[in-house]
MARTI-390563 format. One line per 2 residues: number of its first residue (from 0); for each residue x, y, z of N, C-alpha, C. Coordinates in steps of 0.2 Angstrom, whole numbers, plus 5000, padded with zeros to 4 digits. Layout:
<nodes>
NUM) X,Y,Z,X,Y,Z,X,Y,Z ~ ...
</nodes>
This chain:
<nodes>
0) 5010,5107,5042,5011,5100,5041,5016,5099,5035 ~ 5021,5096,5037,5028,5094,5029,5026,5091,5025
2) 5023,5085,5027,5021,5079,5020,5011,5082,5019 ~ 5009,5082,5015,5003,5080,5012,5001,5075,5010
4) 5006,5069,5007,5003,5065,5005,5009,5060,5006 ~ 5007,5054,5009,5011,5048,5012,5009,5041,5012
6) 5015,5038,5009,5014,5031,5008,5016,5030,5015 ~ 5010,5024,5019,5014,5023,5026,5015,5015,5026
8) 5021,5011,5026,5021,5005,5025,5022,5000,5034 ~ 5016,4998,5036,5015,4993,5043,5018,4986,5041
10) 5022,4983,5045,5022,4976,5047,5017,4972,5049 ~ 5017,4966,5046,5013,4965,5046,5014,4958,5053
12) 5018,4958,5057,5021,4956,5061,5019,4962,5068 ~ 5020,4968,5067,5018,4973,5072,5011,4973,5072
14) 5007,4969,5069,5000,4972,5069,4997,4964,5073 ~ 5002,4960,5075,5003,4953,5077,5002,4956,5083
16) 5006,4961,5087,5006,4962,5094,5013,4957,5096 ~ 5015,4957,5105,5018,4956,5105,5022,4949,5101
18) 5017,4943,5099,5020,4940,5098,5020,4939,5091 ~ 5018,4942,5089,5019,4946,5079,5016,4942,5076
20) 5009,4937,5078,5008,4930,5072,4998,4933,5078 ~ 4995,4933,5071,4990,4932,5072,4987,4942,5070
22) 4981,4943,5073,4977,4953,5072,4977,4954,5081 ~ 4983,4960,5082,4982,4962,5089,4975,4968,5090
24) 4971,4968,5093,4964,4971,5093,4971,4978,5095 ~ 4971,4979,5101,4974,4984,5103,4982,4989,5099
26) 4983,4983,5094,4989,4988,5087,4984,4989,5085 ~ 4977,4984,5082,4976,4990,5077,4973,4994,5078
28) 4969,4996,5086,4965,5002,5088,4969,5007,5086 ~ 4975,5007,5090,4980,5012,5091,4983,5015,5082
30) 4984,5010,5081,4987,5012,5071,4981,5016,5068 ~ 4975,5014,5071,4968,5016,5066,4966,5024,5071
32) 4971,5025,5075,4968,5031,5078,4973,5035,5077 ~ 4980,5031,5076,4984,5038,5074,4983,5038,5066
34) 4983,5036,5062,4982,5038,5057,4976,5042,5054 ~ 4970,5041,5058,4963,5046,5058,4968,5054,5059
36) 4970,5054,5065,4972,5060,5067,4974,5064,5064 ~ 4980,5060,5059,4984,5064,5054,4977,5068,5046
38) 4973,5058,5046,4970,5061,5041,4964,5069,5041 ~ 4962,5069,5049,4959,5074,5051,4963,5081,5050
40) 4971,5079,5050,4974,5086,5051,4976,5090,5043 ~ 4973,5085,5039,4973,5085,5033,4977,5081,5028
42) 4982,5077,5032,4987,5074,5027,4984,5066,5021 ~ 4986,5067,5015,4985,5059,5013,4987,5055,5017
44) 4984,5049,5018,4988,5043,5018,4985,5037,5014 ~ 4992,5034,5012,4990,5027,5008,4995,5021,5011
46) 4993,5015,5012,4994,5011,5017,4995,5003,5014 ~ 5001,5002,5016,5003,4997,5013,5006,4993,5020
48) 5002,4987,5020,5003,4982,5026,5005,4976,5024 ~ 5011,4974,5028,5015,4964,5026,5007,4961,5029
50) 5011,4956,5028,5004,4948,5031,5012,4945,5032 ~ 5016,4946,5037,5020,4941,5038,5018,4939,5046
52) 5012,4942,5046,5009,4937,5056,5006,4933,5052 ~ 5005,4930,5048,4998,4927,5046,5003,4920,5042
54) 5008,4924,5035,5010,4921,5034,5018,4922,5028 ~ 5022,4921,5029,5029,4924,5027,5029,4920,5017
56) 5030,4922,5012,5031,4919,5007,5039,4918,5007 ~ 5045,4923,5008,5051,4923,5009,5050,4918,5012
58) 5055,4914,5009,5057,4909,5014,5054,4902,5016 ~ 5048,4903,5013,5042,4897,5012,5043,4891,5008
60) 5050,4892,5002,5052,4887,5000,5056,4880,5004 ~ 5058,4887,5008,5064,4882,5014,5058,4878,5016
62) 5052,4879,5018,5048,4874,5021,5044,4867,5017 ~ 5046,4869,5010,5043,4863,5008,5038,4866,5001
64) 5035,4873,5003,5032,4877,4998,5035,4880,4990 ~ 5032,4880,4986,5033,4881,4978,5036,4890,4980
66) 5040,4893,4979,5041,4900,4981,5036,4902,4977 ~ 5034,4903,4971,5028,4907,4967,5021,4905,4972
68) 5019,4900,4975,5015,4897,4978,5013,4900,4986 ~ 5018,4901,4986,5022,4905,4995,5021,4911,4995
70) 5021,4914,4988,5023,4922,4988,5015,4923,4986 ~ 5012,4919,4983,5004,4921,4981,4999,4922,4989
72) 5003,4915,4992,4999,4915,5000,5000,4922,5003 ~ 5006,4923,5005,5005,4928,5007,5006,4937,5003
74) 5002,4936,4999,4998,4943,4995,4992,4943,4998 ~ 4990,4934,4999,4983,4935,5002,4983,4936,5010
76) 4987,4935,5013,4989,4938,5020,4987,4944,5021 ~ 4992,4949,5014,4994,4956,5015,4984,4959,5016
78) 4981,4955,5010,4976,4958,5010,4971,4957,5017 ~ 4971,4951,5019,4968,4948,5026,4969,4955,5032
80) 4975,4955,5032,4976,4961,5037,4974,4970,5035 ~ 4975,4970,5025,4971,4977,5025,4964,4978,5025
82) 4960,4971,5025,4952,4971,5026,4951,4973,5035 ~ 4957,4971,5039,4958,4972,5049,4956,4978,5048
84) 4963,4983,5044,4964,4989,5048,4958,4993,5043 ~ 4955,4994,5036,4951,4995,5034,4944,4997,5042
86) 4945,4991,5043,4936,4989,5049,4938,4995,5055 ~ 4945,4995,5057,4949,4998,5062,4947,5004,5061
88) 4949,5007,5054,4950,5016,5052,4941,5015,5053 ~ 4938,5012,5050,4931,5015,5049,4927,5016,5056
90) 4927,5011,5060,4925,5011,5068,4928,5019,5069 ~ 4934,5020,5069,4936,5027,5072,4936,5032,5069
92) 4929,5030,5064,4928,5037,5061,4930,5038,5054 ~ 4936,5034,5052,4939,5036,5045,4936,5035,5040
94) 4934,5036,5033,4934,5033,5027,4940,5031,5024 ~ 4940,5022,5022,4946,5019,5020,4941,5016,5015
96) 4949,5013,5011,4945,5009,5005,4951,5002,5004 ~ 4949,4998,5002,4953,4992,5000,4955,4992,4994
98) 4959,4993,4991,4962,4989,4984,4968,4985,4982 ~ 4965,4981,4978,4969,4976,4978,4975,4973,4973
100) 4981,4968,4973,4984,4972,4967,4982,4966,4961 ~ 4980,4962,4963,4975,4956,4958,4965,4957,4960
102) 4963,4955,4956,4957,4956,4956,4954,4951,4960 ~ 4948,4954,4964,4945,4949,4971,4938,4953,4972
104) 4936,4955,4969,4928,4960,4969,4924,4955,4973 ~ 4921,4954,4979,4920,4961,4981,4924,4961,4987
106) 4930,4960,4986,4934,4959,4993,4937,4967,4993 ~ 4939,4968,4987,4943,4975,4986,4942,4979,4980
108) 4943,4984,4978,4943,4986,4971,4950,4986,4969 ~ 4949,4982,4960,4956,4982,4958,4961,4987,4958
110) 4967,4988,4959,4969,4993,4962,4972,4997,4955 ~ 4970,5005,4954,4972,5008,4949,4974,5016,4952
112) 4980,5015,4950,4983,5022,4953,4980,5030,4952 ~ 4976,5029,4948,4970,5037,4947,4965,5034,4952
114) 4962,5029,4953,4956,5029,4959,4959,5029,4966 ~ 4965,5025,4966,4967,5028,4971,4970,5034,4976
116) 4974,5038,4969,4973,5044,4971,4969,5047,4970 ~ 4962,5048,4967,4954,5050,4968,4954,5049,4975
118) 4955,5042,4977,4951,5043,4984,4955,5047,4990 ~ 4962,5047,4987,4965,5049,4991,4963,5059,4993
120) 4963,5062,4988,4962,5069,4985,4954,5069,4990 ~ 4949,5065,4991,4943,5067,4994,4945,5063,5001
122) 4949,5063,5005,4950,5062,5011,4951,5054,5015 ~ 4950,5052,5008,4948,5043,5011,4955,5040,5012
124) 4957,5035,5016,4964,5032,5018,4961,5027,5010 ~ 4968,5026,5007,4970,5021,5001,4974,5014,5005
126) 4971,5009,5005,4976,5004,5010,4976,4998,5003 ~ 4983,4996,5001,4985,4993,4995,4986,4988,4998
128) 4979,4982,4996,4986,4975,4996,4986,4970,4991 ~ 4989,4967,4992,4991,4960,4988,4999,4961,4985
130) 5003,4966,4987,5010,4966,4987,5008,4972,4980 ~ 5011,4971,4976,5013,4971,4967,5009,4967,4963
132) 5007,4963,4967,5003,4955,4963,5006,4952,4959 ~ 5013,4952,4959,5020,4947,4958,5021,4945,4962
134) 5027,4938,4961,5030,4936,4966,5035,4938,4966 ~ 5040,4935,4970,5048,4938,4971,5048,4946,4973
136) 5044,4951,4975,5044,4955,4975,5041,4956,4982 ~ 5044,4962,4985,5041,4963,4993,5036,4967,4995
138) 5032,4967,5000,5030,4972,5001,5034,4978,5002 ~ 5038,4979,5004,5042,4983,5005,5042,4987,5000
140) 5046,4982,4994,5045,4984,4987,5039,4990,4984 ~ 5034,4984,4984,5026,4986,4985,5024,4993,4987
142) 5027,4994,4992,5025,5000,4995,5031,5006,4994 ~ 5036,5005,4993,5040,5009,4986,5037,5010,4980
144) 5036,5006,4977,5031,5007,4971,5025,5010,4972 ~ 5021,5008,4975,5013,5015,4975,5017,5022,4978
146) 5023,5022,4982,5024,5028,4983,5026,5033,4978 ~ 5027,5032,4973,5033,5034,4969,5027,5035,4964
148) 5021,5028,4963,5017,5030,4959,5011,5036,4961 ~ 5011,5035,4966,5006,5041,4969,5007,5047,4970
150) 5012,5048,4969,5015,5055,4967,5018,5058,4978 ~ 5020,5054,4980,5019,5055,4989,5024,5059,4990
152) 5024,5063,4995,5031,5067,4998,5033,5062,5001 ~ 5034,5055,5004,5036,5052,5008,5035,5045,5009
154) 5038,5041,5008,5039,5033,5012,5040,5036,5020 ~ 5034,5032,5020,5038,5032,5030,5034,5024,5033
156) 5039,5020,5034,5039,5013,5037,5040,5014,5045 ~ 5033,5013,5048,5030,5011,5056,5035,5005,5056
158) 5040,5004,5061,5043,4998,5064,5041,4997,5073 ~ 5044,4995,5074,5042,4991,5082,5048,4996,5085
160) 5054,4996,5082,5061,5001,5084,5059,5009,5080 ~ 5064,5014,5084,5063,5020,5082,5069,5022,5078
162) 5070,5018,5071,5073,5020,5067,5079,5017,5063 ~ 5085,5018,5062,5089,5013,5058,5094,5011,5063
164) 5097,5003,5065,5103,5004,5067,5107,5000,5064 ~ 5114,5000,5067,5119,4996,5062,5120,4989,5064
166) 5114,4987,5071,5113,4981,5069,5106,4980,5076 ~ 5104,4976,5076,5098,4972,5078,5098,4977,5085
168) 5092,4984,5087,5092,4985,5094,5089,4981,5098 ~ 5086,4976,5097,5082,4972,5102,5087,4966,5105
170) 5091,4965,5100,5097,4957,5101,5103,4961,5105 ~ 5104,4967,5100,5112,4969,5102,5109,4977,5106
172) 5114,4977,5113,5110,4983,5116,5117,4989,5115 ~ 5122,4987,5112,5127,4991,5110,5127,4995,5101
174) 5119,4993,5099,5119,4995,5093,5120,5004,5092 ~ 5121,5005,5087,5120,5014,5087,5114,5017,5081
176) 5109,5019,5082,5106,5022,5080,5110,5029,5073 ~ 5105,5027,5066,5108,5032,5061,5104,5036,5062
178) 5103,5043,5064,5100,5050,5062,5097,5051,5054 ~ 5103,5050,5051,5102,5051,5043,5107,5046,5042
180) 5102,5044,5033,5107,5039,5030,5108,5043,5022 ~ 5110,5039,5017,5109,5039,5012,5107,5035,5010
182) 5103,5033,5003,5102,5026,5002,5108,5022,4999 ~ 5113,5025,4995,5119,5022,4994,5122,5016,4999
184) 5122,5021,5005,5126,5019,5011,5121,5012,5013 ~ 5116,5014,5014,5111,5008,5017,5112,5003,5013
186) 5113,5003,5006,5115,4997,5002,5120,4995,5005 ~ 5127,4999,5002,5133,4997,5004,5133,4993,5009
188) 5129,4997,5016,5130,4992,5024,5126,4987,5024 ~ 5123,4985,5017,5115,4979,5019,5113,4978,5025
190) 5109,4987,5026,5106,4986,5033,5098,4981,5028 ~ 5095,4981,5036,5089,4977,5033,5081,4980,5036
192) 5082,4986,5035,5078,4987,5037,5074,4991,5031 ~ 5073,4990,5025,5069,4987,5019,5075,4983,5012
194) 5071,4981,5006,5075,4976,5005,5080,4978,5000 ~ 5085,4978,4996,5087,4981,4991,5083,4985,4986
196) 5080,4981,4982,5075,4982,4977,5072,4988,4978 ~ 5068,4990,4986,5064,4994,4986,5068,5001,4988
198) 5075,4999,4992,5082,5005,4992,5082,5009,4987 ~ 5083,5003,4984,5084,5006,4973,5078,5010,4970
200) 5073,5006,4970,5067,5011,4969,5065,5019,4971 ~ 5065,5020,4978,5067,5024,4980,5073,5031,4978
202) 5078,5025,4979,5084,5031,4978,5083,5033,4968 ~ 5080,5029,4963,5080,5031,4956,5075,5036,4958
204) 5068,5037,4962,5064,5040,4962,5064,5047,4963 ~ 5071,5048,4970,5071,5053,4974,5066,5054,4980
206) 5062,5047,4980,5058,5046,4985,5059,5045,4995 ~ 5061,5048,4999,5063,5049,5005,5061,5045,5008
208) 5063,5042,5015,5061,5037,5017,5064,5039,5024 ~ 5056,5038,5030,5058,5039,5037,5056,5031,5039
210) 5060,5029,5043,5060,5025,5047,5057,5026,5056 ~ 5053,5023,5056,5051,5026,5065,5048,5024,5069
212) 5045,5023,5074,5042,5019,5078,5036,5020,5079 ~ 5033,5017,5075,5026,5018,5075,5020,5017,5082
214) 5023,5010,5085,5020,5008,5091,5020,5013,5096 ~ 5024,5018,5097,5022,5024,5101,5018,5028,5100
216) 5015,5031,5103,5007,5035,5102,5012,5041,5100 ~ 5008,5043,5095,5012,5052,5094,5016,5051,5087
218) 5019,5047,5088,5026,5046,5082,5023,5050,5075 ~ 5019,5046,5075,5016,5045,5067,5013,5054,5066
220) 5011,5057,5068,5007,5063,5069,5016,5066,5069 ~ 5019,5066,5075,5026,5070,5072,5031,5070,5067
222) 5031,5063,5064,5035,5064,5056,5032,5068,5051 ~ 5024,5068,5051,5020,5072,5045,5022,5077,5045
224) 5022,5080,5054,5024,5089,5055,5030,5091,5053 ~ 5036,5086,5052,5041,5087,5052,5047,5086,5056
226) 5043,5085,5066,5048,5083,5068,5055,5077,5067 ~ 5060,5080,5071,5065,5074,5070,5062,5067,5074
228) 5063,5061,5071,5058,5056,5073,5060,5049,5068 ~ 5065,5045,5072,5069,5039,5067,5074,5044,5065
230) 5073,5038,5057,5082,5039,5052,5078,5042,5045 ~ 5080,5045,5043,5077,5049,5036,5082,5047,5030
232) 5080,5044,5027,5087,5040,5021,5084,5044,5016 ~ 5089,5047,5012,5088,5051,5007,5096,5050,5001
234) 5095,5053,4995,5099,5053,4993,5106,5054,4994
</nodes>
């Protein structure tokens, strides 16, 4: 196995199913059973999920919402869906634990980077939510940040597509797929497939980033191993 220890960051829009807004029973069988798998194989994971099926704080202003007020909603989204997959990993078997990045006892334990890496070290999945527990900041971000704090061989963001393109594969069927990127480059081209902030984060950290399609059975288990699998942005 390549990584031992991995921040995985889900959509929270993938975990919606196809129509990305609401809890797909069957995303989170399948997420809760590839992830088990890995954890059986030995790998850490820690787990950083949006709440944007639930509810988007970006962008909440344009509808009439306080932005601070929008980005607090949906921290409480982020967490609504890590209590889902939490219920998911432990049906299948897994030890998971919630923590949160504001305090909400007994919903989660407050989230501290030695208990989570405690839990992580005796086998239990780490699933982080409430973003940062700032506003203006992404989950994206978010899951850059515990990555980098957790000490992780790896970022790797579960998308719906398998990896990075230089524009929309589902909109545009002429799009081309990057193999490897740099993070410089990813900036430079504002692709969007995370946000600047957590690019940057990253690239200070020297933290690696796969991009890849999670919704296929298998995927997740072969980026651990090392197979080629997505776009790998690196320095």
């Amino acid at each position: 196995m390549k990584y031992k220890r991995i921040l995985l960051k889900l959509s929270g829009e993938s975990a919606g199913g196809p129509d990305g807004t609401g809890l797909d029973t069957a995303v989170l069988t399948s997420y809760a059973r590839q992830i088990t798998d890995i954890v059986n194989s030995g790998c850490q994971v820690a787990v950083v999920i949006g709440g944007g099926n639930i509810f988007r704080g970006l962008g909440s202003a344009g509808e009439g919402y306080d932005r601070v007020k929008g980005d607090q909603m949906g921290m409480l989204a982020t967490v609504i869906n890590s209590l889902a997959l939490e219920s998911f990993l432990v049906r299948a078997g897994c030890n998971a634990k919630v923590f949160t990045a504001i305090r909400m006892e007994p919903v989660g334990e407050l989230y501290s980077r030695d208990k989570a890496s405690a839990a992580l070290d005796c086998g239990c999945v780490s699933i982080l939510a409430g973003g940062t527990g700032n506003p203006f900041f992404t989950t994206d971000t978010a899951a850059a940040l515990r990555a980098v704090e957790l000490n992780c061989d790896v970022l790797l963001k579960g998308t719906r597509v398998d990896g990075v393109y230089n524009a929309d594969p589902e909109k545009d069927p002429s799009a081309v797929k990057f193999e490897t990127l740099t993070f410089s480059k990813a900036i430079e081209k504002q692709l969007r497939v995370m946000d600047q902030t957590a690019f940057a984060m990253c690239s200070e950290n020297g933290m690696p980033l796969i991009v890849f399609d999670m919704n296929r059975e298998g995927n997740l288990m072969a980026v651990v191993e090392g197979s080629k699998c997505g776009t790998l942005i690196t320095l």
